[in-house]
C-alpha positions as CSV (number, residue, x, y, z in Angstrom):
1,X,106.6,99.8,174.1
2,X,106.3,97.0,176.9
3,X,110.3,96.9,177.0
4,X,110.9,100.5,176.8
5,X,109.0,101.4,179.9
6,X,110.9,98.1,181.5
7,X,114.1,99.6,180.4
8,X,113.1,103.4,182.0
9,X,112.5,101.4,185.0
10,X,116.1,100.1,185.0
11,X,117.1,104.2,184.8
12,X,115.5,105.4,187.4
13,X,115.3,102.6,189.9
14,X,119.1,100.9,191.1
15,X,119.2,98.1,189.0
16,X,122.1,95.5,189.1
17,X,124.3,94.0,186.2
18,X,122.7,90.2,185.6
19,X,119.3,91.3,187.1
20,X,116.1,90.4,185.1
21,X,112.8,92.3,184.4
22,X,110.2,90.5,184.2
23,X,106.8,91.5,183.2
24,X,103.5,91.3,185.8
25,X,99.9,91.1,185.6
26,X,97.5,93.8,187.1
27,X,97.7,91.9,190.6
28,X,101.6,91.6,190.7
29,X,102.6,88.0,189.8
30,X,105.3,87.3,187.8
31,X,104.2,85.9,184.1
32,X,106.9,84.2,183.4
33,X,105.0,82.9,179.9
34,X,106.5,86.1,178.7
35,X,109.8,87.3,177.8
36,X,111.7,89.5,180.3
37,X,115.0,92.0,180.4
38,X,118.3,90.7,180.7
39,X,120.6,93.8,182.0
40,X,124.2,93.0,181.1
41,X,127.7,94.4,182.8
42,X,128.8,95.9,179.4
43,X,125.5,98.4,180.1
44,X,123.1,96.7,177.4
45,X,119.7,95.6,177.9
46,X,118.8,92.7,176.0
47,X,115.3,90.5,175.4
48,X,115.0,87.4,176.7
49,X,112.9,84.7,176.1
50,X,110.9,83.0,178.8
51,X,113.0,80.1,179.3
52,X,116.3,82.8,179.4
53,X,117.9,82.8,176.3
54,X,118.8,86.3,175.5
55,X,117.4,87.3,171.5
56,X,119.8,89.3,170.3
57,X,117.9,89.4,167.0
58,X,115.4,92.1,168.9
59,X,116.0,95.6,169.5
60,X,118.2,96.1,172.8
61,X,118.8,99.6,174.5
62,X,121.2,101.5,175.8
63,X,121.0,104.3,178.6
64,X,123.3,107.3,177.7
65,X,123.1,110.1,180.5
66,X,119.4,110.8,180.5
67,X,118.6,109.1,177.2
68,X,117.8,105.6,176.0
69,X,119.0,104.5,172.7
70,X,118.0,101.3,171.0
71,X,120.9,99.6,169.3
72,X,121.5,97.3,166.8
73,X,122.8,93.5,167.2
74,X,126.5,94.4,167.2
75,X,125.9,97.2,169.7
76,X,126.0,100.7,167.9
77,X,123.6,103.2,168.5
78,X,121.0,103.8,166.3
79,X,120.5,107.8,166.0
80,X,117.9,107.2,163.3
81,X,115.6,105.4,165.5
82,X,113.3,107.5,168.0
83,X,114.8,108.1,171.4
84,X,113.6,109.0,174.6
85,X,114.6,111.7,177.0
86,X,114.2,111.5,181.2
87,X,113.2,114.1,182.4
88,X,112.3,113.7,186.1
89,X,110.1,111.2,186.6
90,X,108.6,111.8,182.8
91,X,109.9,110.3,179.7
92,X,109.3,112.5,176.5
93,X,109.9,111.1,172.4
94,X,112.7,112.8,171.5
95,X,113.2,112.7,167.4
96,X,116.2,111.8,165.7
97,X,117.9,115.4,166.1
98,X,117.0,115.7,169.5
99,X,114.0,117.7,169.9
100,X,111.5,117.0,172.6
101,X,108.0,115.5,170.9
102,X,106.0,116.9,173.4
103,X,102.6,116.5,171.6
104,X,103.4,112.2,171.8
105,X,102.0,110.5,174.8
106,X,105.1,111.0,178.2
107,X,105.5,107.7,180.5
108,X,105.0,108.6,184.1
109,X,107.6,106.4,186.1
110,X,106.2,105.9,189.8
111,X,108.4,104.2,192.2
């Protein structure tokens, strides 16, 4: 869930190609211990570990219009899997045919 709001960060904030994410502690610091987000030029957001190498054995997403997709190692998206839906500055479960879960917990996005 950690990487998912990371990745709805990327969305709604202008994030570059070859930028990281990197996770930080209630006061702000960096904790580089911890694996960050790699954002790629091909549009793919992969997980890294802390010293950089990307794991492409773990789920990476994808941002289609005002979805994110996770995808599998080769790249496909995978409709089975839950996706979420931005709307605003809300993010919503959608299930796998697309209907709004509105009774699962939304992720406010502040910038």
């Amino acid at each position: 869930m950690k990487y998912l709001v990371m990745c709805l960060v990327v969305f709604v904030t202008n994030v570059h190609a070859n930028d990281r994410l990197y996770t930080t502690n209630v006061v702000g610091e960096i904790q580089y211990q911890y694996g960050s987000l790699s954002i790629r030029n091909n549009g793919r957001i992969y997980q890294t570990d802390n010293v950089g190498n990307t794991l492409y054995n773990k789920p990476s997403y994808k941002i289609v219009g005002n979805k994110v997709y996770q995808t599998d190692t080769v790249g496909n998206t995978l409709y089975n899997k839950p996706s979420y839906k931005i709307v605003g500055n809300k993010v919503y479960q959608t299930d796998t045919v697309g209907n709004t879960l509105y009774n699962k917990p939304a992720i406010t996005v502040k910038k």
